[in-house]
C-alpha positions as CSV (number, residue, x, y, z in Angstrom):
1,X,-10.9,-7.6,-16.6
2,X,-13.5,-10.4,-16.9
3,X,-17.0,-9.3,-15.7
4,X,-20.5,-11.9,-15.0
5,X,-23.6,-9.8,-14.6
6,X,-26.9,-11.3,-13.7
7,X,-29.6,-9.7,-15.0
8,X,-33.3,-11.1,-16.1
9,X,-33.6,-12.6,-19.7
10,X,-36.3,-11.7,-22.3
11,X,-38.2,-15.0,-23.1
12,X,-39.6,-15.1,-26.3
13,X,-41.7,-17.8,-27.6
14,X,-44.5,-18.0,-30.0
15,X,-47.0,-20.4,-28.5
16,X,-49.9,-18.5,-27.0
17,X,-50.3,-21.9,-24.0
18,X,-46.7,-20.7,-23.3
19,X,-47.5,-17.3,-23.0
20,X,-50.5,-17.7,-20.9
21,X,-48.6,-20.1,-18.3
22,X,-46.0,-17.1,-18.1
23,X,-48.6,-14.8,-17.6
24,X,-50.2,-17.0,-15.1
25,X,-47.1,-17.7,-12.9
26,X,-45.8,-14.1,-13.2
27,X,-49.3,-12.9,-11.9
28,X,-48.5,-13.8,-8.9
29,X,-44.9,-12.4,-8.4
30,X,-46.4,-9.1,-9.1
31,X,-45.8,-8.0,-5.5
32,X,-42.4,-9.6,-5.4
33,X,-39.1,-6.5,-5.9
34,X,-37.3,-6.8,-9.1
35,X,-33.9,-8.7,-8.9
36,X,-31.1,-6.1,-8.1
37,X,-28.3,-5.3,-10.7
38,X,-25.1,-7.2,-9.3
39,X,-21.5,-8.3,-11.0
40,X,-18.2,-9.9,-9.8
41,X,-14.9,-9.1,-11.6
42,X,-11.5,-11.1,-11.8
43,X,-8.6,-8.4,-12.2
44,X,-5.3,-8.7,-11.8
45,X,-1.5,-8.4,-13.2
46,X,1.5,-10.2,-13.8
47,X,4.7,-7.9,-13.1
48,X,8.5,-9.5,-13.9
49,X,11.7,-7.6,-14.0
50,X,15.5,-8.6,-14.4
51,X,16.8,-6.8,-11.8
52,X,20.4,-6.1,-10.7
53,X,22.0,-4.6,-7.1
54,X,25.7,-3.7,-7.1
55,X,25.5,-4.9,-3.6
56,X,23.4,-7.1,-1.6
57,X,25.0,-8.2,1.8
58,X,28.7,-7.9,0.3
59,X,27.7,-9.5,-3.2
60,X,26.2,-8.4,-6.9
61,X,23.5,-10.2,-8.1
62,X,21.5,-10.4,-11.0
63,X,18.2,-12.3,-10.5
64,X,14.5,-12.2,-11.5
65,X,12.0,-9.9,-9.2
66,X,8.7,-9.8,-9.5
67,X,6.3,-6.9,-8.6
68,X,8.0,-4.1,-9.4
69,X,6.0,-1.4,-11.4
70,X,3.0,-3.5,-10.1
71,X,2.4,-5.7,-7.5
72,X,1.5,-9.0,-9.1
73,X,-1.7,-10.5,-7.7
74,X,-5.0,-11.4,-8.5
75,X,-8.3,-10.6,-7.1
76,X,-12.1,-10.7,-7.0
77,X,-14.2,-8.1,-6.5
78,X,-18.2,-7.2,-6.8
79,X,-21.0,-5.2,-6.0
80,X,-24.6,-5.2,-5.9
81,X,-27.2,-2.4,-6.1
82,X,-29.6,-2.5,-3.0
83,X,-31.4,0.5,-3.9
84,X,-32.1,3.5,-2.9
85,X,-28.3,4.7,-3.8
86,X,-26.0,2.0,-1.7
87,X,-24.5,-0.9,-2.6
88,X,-22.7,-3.7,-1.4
89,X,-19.3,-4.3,-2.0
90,X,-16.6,-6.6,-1.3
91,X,-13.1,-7.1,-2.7
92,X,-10.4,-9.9,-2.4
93,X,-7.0,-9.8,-3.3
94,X,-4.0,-12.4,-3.0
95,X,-0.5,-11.6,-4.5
96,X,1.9,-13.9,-5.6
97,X,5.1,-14.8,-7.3
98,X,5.0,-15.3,-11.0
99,X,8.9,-17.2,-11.0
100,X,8.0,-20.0,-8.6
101,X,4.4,-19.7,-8.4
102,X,4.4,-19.3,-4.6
103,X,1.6,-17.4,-2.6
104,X,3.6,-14.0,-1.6
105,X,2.1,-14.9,1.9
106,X,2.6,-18.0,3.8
107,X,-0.4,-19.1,5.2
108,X,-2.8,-16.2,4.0
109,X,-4.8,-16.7,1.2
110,X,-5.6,-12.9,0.3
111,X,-3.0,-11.2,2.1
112,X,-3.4,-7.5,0.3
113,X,-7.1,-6.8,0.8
114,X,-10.2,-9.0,1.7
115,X,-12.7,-6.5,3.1
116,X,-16.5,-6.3,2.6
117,X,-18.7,-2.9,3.1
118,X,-22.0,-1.0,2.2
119,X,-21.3,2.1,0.0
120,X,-24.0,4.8,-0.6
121,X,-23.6,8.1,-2.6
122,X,-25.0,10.5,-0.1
123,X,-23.2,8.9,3.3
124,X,-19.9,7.6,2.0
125,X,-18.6,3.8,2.5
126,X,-18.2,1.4,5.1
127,X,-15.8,-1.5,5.0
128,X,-14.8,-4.0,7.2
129,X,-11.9,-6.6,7.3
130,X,-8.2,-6.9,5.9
131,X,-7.5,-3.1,4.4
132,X,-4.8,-0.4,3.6
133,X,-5.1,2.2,5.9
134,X,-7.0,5.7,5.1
135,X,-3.0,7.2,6.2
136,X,-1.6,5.2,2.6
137,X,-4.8,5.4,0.4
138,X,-4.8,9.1,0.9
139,X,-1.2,10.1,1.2
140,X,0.4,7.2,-0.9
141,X,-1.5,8.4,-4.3
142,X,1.0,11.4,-3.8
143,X,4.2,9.9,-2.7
144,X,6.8,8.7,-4.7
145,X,5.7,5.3,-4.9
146,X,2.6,5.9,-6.9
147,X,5.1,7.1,-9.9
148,X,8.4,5.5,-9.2
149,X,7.1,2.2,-7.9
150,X,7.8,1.3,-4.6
151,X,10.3,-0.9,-5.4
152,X,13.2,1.4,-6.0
153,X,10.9,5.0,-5.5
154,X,9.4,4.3,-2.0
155,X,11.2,6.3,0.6
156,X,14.6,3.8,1.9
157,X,13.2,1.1,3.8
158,X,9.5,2.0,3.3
159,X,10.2,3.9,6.6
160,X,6.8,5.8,6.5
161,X,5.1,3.1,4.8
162,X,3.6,4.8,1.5
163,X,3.9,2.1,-0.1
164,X,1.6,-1.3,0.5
165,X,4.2,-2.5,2.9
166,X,1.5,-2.0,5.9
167,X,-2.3,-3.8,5.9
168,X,-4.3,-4.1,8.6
169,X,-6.5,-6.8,10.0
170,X,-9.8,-6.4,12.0
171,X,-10.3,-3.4,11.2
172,X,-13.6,-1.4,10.3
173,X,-13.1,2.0,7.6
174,X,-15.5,5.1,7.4
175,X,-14.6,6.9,4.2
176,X,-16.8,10.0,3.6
177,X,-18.5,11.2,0.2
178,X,-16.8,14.2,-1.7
179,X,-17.7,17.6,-0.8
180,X,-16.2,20.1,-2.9
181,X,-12.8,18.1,-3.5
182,X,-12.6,17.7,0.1
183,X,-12.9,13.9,1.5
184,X,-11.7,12.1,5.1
185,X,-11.2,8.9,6.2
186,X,-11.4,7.0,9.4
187,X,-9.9,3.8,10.7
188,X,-10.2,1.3,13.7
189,X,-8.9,-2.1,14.1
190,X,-9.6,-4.0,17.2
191,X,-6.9,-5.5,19.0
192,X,-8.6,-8.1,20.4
193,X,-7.2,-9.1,24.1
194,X,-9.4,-9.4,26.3
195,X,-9.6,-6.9,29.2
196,X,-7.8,-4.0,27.0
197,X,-8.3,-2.1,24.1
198,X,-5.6,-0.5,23.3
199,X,-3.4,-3.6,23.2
200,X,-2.9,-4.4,19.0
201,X,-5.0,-1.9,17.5
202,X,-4.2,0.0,15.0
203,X,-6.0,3.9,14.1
204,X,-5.6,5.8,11.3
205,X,-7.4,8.6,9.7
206,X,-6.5,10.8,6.4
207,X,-8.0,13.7,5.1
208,X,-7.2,14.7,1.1
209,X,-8.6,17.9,-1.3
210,X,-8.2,17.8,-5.1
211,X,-9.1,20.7,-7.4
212,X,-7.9,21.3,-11.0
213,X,-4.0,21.1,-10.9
214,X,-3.9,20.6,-6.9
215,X,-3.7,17.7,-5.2
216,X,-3.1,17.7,-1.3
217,X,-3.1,14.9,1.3
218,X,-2.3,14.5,4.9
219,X,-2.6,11.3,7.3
220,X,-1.9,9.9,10.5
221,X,-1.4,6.2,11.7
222,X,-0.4,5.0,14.7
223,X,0.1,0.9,15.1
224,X,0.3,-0.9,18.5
225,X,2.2,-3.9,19.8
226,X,0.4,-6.8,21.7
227,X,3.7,-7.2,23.2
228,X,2.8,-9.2,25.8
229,X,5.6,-11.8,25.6
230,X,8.9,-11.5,23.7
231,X,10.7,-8.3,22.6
232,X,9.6,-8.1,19.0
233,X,6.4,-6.9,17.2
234,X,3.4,-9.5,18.4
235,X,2.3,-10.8,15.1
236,X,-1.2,-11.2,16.8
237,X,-1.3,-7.2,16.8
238,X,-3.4,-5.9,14.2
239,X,-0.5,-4.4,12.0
240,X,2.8,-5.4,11.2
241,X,5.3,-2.9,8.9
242,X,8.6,-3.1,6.8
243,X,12.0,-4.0,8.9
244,X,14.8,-2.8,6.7
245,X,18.6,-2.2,8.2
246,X,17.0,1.4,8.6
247,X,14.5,0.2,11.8
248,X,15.9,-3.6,13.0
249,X,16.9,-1.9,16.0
250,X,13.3,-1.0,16.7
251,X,11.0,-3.0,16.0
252,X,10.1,-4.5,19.6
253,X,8.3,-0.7,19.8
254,X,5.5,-0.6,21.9
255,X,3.4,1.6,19.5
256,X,4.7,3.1,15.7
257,X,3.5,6.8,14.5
258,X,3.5,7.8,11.6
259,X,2.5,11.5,10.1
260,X,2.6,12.4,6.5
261,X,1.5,15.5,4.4
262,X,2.0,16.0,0.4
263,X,1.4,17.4,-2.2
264,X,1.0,17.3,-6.2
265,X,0.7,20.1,-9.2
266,X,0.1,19.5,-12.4
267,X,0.9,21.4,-15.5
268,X,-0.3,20.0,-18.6
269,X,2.1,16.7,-18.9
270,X,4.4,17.6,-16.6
271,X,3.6,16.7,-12.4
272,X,5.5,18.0,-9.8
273,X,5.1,17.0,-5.7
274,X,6.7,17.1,-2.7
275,X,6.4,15.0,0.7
276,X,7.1,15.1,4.5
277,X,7.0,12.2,6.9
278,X,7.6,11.9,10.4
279,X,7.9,8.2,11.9
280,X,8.0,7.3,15.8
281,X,9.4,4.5,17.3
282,X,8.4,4.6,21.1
283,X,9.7,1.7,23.6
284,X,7.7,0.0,26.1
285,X,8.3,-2.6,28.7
286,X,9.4,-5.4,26.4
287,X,11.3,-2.7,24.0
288,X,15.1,-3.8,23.4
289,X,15.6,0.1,23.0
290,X,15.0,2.9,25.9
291,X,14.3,6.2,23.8
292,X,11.8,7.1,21.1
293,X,13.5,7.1,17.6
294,X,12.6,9.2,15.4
295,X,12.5,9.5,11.2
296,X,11.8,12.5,9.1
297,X,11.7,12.6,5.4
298,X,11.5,14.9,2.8
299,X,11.2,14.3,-0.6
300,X,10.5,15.7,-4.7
301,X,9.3,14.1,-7.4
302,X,8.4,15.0,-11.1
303,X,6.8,13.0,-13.8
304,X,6.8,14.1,-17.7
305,X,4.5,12.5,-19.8
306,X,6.1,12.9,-23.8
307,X,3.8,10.7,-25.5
308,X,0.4,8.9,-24.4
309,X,2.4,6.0,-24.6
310,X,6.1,7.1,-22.9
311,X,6.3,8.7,-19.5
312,X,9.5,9.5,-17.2
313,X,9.6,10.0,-13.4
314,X,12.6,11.0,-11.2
315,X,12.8,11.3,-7.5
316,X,14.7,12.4,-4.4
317,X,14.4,11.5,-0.8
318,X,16.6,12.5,2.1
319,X,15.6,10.8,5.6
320,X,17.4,11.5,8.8
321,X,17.0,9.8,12.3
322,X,17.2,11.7,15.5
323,X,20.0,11.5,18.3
324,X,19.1,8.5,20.7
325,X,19.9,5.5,22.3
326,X,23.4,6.4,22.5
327,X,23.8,7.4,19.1
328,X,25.2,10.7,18.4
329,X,26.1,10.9,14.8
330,X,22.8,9.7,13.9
331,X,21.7,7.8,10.4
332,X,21.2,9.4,7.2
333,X,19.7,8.2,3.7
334,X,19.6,10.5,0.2
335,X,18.0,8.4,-2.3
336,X,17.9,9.0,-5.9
337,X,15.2,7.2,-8.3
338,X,14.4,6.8,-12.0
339,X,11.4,5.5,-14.1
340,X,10.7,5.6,-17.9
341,X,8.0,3.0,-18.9
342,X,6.8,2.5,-22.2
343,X,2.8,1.6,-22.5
344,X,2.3,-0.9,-25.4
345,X,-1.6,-0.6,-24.6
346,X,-3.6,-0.2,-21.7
347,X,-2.8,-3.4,-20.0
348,X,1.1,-3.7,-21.1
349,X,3.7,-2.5,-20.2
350,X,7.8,-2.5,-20.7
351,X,9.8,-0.5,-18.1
352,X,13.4,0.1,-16.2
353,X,13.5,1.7,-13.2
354,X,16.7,2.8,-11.5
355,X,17.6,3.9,-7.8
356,X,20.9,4.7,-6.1
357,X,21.2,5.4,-2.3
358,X,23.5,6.5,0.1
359,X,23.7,6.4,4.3
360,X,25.7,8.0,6.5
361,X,26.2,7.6,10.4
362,X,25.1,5.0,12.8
363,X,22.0,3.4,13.7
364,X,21.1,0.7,16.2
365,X,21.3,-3.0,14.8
366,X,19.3,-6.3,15.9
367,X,20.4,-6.5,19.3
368,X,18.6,-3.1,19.9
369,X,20.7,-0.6,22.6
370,X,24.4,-0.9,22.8
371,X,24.3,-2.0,19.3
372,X,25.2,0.9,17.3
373,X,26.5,-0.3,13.8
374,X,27.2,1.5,10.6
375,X,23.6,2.6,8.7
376,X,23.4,0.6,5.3
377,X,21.3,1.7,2.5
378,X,18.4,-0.6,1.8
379,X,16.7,0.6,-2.0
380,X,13.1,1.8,-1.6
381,X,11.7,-1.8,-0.3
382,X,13.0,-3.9,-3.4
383,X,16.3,-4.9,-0.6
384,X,14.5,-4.6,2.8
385,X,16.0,-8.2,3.4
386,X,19.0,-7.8,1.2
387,X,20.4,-4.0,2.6
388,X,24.4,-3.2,0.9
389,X,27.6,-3.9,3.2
390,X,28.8,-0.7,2.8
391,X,27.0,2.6,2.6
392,X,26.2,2.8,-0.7
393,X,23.8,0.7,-2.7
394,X,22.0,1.1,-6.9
395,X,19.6,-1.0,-8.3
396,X,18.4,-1.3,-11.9
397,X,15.3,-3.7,-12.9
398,X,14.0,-4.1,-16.8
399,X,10.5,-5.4,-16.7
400,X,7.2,-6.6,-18.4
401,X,3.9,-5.9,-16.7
402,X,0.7,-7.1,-17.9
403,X,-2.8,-6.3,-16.2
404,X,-5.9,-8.2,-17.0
């Protein structure tokens, strides 16, 4: 990281007319408050893997990925004291691709984060602008992303969206102080058309308590569709979320719920945790599906740390969909990950991560109801756009991260 800090410099001179024009001027700034303490930061990492699927669309293919045990981005972020135990903040955050150089957002500049917000030890932070939601920044921490990456450890698809698949825009986020491990978080995002409010917006809220070896975490989210024209997600609604082969058939959804609860242990180097997720599809007017769809997942994970520098992490997730819209031998997904990485220092890393999934039954496709079509896995979000012809799919990546 590269910090500026402004501060005031000593001036020293030897000349006594110096001194006495300093004295002069300075005399009558007496009254005038000190400067406050402020600093801006550049942080960011470069992430770059040579990654292989077995099966993408009918085909093998070895190819580059970046973002993989990191996102790879860049960002800017500061503070400054205002007194009296609150600060300003604000923090801005654009990823991109490090093999072609691209933006990894057409048209946004800082599409993870760009929020800005007052933060004050006794009354807890408020931000407002483009943000994660309290449901991820809470619950995520404890999924299986967080320690398998989310490219082959988030849950298939990124169903429930613990990993940074979702960021909302608009939107204003009360976080409390600590109270004895406990903390809660609040979310609204304005949806913006005029004459409604629920139209677009997006709530969330998240509550989490951590205490020696315990961690815990629970959080809610539920995303709204402008939907006023068309039969797909409005991209003027506040939120937009993952489309894999898993949800295609859904995503003209009025409204999308999500629920999430888990939990972490730790024994000395070893981590164990367990996750539950329950994800709602409900249809509206424009909806090319009649019946909510629903997605529950449940899901281990361990982590074993054999060396400051050399740490393992394995995984397992098993997500079902319920019975609806003519489907009777609804979807399923196991998913099995792997993750040893290597830390050369405290900003490099070498890693390989590995994941293998498997689906069963029938889902709905593009066309919504009527189409009901084989599921096909689609390995954590690494092949959202890329899910395997048939209903198996693995995924191996061997990468280089570097953070600055």
């Amino acid at each position: 990281m590269t910090s500026w800090n402004s501060s005031k410099n000593n001036l020293k001179t030897g000349s006594g007319v110096v001194r006495l024009a300093l004295f002069t001027a300075g005399a009558s700034l007496v009254a005038a408050p000190a400067f406050a303490q402020s600093s801006v930061t550049l942080y960011g990492v470069v992430d770059d893997a040579i990654t292989y699927a077995n099966n993408q669309k009918g085909h093998s293919n070895v190819y580059l990925r970046q973002g993989n045990l990191y996102a790879s981005k860049f960002g800017f972020k500061g503070s400054e004291d205002l007194g009296g135990g609150t600060t300003a903040i604000f923090d801005v955050q654009a990823g991109f691709d490090p093999n072609t150089g691209a933006a990894a957002s057409s048209g946004l500049i800082f599409n993870r984060q760009s929020f800005v917000g007052l933060q004050n030890q006794n009354y807890g932070t408020v931000t407002m602008g483009r943000q994660y939601t309290p449901y991820y920044q809470f619950v995520g921490p404890l999924a299986s992303s967080q320690w398998l990456t989310g490219a082959t450890g988030a849950h298939p698809g990124d169903i429930d969206g613990l990993d940074t698949t979702i960021r909302i825009n608009n939107s204003v986020i009360y976080t409390t102080p600590v109270w004895y491990g406990l903390q809660a978080s609040g979310m609204y995002a304005f949806g913006g058309i005029a004459g409604t409010t629920s139209k677009g917006q997006t709530i969330s809220g998240a509550l989490k308590y951590s205490a020696g070896p315990i961690a815990l975490a629970a959080g809610y989210l539920k995303i709204n569709n402008v939907g006023l024209t068309g039969t797909g997600f409005d991209s003027s609604s506040t939120a937009s979320f993952g489309t894999s082969s898993l949800n295609t058939g859904y995503v003209s959804a009025k409204s999308v719920q999500h629920i999430a609860a888990a939990a972490d242990y730790t024994v000395g180097d070893l981590m164990v945790g367990l996750t539950y997720s329950n994800v709602q599809y409900a249809p509206g007017n424009h909806s090319i599906f009649r019946d909510t769809a629903v997605f529950n997942t449940y899901a281990a994970l361990a982590t074993y740390r054999f060396t400051p520098g050399f740490d393992v992490a394995a995984g397992y997730s098993y997500t079902l969909a319920s019975r609806a819209n003519g489907i009777t031998n609804a979807a399923r997904y196991q998913q099995y990950s792997l993750k040893q990485a290597y830390h050369l220092s405290k900003r490099t890393t070498i890693y390989a991560v590995e994941a293998y999934q498997r689906a069963s039954g029938e889902t709905l496709g593009a066309d919504g109801a009527g189409d009901i079509v084989m599921a096909t896995p689609a390995t954590g979000d690494s092949q959202n756009s890329t899910p395997s012809s048939t209903n198996a799919q693995f995924v191996g990546m061997l990468g280089l991260a570097v953070a600055f």
